[in-house]
C-alpha positions in Angstrom: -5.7 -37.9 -7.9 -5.4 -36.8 -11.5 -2.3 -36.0 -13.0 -2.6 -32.6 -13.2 -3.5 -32.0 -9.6 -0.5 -33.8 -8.4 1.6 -31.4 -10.2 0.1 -28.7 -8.5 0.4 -30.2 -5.6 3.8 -30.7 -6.1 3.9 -26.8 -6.8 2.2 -25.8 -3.5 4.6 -28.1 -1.9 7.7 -26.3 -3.1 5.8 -23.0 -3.0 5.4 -24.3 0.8 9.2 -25.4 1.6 10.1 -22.1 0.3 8.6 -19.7 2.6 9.2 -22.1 5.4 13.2 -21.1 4.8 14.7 -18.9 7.4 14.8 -15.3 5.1 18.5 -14.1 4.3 19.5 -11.4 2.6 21.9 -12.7 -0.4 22.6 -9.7 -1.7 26.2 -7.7 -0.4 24.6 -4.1 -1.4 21.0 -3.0 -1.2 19.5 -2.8 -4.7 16.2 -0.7 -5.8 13.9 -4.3 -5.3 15.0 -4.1 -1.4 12.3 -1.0 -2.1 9.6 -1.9 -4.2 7.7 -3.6 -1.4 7.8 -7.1 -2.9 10.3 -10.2 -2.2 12.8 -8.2 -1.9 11.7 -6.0 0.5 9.5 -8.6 2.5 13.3 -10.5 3.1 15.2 -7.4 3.9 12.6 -6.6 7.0 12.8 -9.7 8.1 16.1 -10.8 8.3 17.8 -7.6 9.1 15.1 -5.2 10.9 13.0 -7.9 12.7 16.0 -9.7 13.6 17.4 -6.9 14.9 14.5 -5.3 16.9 11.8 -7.9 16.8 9.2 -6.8 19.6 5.3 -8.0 19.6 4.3 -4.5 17.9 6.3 -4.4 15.7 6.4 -8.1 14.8 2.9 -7.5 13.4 4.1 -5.4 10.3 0.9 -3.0 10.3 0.5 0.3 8.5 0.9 1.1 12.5 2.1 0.1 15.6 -1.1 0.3 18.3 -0.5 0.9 21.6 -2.2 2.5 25.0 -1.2 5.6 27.0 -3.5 6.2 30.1 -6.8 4.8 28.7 -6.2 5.9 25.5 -5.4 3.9 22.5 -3.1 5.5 19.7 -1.9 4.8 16.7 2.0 5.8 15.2 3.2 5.7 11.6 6.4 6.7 9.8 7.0 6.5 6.4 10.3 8.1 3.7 9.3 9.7 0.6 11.8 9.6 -2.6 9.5 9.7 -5.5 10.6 10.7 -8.7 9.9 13.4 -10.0 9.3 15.7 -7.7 6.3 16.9 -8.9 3.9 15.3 -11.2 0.0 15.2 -12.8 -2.1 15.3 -9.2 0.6 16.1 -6.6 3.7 16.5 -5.8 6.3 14.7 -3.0 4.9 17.1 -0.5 0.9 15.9 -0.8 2.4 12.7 -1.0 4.3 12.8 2.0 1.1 14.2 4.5 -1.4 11.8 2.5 0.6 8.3 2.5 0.9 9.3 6.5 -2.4 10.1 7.4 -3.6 7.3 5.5 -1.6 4.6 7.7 -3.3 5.7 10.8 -6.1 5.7 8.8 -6.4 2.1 8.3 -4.9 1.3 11.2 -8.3 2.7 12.9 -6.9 6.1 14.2 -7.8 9.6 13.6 -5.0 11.1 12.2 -3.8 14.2 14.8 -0.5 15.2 14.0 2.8 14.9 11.7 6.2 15.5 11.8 8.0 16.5 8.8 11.9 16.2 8.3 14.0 17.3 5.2 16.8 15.9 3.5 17.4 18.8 1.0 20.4 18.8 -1.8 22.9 21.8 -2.0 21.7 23.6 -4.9 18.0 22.6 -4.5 15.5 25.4 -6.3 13.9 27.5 -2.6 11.0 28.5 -5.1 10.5 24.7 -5.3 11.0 23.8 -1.7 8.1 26.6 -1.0 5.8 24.8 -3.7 6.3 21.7 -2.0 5.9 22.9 1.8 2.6 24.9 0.3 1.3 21.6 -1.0 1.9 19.9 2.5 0.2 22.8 4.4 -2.6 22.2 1.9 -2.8 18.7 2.2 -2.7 18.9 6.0 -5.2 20.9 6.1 -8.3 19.0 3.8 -7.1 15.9 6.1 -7.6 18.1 9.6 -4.1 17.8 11.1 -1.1 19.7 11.8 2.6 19.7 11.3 3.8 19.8 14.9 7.7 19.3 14.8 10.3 18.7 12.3 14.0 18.4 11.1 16.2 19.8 7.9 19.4 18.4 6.7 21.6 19.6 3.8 23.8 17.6 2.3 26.0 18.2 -0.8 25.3 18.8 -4.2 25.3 15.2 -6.2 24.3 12.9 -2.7 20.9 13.4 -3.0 18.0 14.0 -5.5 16.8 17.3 -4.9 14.6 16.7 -1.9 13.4 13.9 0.6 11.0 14.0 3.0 10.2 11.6 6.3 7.1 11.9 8.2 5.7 10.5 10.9 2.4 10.4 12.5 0.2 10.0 15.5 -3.6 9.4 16.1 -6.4 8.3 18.1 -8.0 4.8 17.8 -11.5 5.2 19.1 -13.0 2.1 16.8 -13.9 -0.3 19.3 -13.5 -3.6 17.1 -9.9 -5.5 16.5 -8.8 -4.8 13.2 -5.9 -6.9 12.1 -4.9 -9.7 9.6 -5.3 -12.4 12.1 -9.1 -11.9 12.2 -9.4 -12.5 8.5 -11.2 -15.6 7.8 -12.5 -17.9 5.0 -15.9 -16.8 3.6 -14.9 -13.0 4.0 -14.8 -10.9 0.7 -12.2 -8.6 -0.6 -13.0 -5.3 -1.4 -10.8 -2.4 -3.1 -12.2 1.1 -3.2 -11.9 2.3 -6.7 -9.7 2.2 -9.4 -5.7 0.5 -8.9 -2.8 1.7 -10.2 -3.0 5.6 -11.8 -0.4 6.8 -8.9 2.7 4.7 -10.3 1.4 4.8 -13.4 1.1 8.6 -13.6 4.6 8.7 -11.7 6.0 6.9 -14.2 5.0 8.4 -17.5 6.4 11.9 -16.0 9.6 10.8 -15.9 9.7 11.5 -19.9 11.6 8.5 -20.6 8.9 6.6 -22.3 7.2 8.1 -25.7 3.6 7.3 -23.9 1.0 9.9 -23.6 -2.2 9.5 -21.1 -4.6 11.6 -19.7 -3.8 10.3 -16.0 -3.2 12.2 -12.6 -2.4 10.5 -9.5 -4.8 9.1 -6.9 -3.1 10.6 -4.3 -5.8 11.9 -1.6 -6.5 11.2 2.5 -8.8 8.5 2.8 -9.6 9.3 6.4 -13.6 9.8 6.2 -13.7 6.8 3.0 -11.8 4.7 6.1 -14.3 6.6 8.8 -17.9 5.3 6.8 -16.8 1.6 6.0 -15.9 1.5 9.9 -19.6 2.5 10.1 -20.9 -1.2 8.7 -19.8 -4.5 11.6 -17.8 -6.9 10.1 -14.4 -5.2 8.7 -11.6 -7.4 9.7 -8.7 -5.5 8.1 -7.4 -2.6 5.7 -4.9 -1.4 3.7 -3.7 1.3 1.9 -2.0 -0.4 -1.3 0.8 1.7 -2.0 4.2 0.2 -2.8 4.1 -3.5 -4.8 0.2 -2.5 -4.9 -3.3 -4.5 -4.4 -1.1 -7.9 -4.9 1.5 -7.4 -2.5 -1.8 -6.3 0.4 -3.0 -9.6 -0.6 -0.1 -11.7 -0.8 0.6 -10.3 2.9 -3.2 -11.3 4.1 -2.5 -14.6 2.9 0.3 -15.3 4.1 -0.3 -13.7 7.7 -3.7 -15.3 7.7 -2.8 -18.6 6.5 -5.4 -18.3 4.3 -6.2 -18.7 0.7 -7.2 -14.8 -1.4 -9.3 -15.8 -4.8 -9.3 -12.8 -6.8 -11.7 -12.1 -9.9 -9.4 -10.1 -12.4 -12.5 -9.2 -14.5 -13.7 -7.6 -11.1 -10.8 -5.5 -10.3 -11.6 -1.6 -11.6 -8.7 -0.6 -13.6 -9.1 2.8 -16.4 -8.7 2.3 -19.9 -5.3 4.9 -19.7 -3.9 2.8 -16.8 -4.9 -0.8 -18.7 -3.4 0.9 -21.4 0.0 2.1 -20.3 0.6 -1.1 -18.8 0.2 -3.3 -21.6 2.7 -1.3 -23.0 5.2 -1.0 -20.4 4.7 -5.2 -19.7 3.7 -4.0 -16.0 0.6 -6.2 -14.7 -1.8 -2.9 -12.5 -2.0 -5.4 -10.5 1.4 -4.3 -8.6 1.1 -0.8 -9.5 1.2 2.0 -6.4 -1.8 3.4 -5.3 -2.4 6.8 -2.8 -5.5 6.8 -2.2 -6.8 3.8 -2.6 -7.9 0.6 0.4 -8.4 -2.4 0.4 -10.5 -3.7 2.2 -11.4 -7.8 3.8 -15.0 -7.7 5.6 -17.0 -10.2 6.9 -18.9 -11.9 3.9 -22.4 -11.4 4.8 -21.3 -7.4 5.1 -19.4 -7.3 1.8 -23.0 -5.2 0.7 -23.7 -2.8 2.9 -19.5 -2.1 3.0 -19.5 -1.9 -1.0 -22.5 0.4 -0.1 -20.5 2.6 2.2 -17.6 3.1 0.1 -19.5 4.3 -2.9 -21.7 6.7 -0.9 -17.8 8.7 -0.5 -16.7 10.5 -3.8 -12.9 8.3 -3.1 -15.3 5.1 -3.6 -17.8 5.6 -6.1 -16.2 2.6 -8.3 -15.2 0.7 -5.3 -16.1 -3.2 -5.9 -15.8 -6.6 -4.5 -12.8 -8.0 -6.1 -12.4 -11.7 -4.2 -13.1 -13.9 -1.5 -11.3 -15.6 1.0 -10.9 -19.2 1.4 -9.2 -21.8 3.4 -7.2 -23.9 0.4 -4.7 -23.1 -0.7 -3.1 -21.5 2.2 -1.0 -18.6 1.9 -1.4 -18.1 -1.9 -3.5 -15.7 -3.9 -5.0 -16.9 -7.0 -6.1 -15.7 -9.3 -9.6 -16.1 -12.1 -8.0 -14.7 -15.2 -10.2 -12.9 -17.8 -9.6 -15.7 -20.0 -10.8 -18.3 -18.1 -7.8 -19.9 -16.4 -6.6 -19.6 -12.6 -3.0 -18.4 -11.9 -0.6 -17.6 -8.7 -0.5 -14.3 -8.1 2.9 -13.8 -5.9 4.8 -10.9 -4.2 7.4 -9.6 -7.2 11.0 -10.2 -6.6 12.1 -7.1 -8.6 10.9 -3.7 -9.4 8.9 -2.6 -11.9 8.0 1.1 -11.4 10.9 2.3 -8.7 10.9 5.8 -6.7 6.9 6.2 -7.1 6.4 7.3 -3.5 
């Protein structure tokens, strides 16, 4: 053994010991990385919420739990929504809030059917702007065919909150007859994301004002139900995601890790704009970990990584889908990867937050 591969190895090793440590929070007050979807976030679940209520659904940390009722398989979601601002190039929190719901059933299998909506509204909030926002939601609701069925409204006072919160949550049918899930991903299957990463968080970010950048960028937000409904068309998709928080690194990182497995990614591959390639370099954000909201990705069987590239791109949300990776068995749990120049590095889950309140 070279020398060089036995430092690696002694890497992987102590990459290895690490995760093998019981998670612990070490932190005495939550910070914003407990949100961004990363480290952080991945330790907070598990040592505090999976300690706490650890049950075989929900130990399996989908976009859903699955579950049957009388013959009938369905799928429920919940998901918080804090982004700001408020409103922004593409959308607003209320889009946001329907979309990011629908599409966890969505990739979970299910037909999205029906959403609640609750609202954590600040004393003093603008009702012009709380109409705007429920108008964007009946909207969205209706171009991804379901209803708002129930809901909730709190107000607390001026200064506790930022304007305007929303939690959803949402149930569907799964009639897909294949098991989806990160436990039937296997080496030899390719990795597939359907179009462009990063222009949500990107977009989210430069309308916060606090940066002199300008970009012609709107957010991806959009319901990926029918992009979701034609790859499920083509045999051989193991497992999707939507890559919203900690973005199309943190999906991957979680694949690996669940599937023991090793995700060798192609950065010249992965389809990133010129204004979201751009605004990164300058912010020192990799688009890698940037939020997405309408955007999957997607693992499928290898010999079907064609015809699914094929089926994406025939939907207007995947016409610059592309095959980003492959999956293989060394090394386990890690993504890697192919760097533009030439090298190879470890692409892990981020320990802090780049880009917080995007969603």
């Amino acid at each position: 053994m070279t020398e060089v591969s036995t430092r690696e190895q002694q890497v992987l090793d102590r990459i290895e010991r690490a995760r093998r440590r019981r998670p612990k929070v070490t932190q005495d007050r939550i910070t914003l990385a407990h949100g961004s979807g990363g480290k952080a976030t991945q330790t907070l679940i598990e040592a505090v919420f999976l300690d706490a209520f650890s049950n075989p659904m929900l130990d399996q940390l989908d976009d859903a739990a699955s579950f049957s009722v009388n013959g009938s398989r369905l799928a429920l979601t919940t998901d918080s929504f804090v982004v700001s601002p408020l409103f922004f190039p593409g959308g607003d929190i209320g889009d946001l809030a329907v979309n990011g719901t629908v599409n966890d059933l969505a990739v979970s299998g299910a037909k999205p059917l029906y959403l609640t909506a609750g609202f954590i509204l600040e004393e003093g909030f603008p009702v012009a702007d709380l109409v705007r926002i429920v108008s964007s939601m009946k909207a969205a609701a209706q171009a991804a065919g379901v209803q708002i069925v129930t809901g909730d409204t709190k107000v607390v006072q001026r200064g506790k909150a930022d304007g305007c919160y929303i939690n959803t949550a949402g149930v569907g049918v799964i009639s897909y007859p294949g098991r989806l899930g990160m436990s039937e991903v296997q080496p030899g299957d390719a990795v597939l994301v359907s179009g462009p990463i990063g222009e949500h968080g990107v977009t989210v970010m430069l309308a916060r004002g606090e940066l002199d950048i300008e970009a012609d960028l709107e957010s991806d937000t959009a319901p990926v139900h029918e992009l979701v409904a034609s790859l499920l068309a083509v045999p051989g998709v193991r497992v999707m995601r939507d890559a919203t928080r900690g973005g199309v690194a943190t999906i991957l990182n979680e694949v690996a890790k669940a599937a023991d497995v090793a995700v060798v990614v192609d950065e010249a591959a992965v389809p990133v704009g010129h204004e979201v390639r751009g605004a990164s370099e300058l912010l020192g954000i990799d688009p890698l970990y940037v939020a997405c909201e309408g955007r999957i990705v997607a693992i499928v069987d290898g010999s079907a990584a064609d015809a699914a590239l094929a089926a994406m791109r025939a939907h207007p949300l995947g016409e610059q889908a592309a095959v980003v990776g492959r999956i293989k068995a060394d090394p386990p749990g890690l993504v890697l990867l192919n760097t533009v120049f030439g090298g190879t590095r470890i692409c892990d889950l981020l320990v802090g937050d780049p880009l917080p309140r995007i969603c």
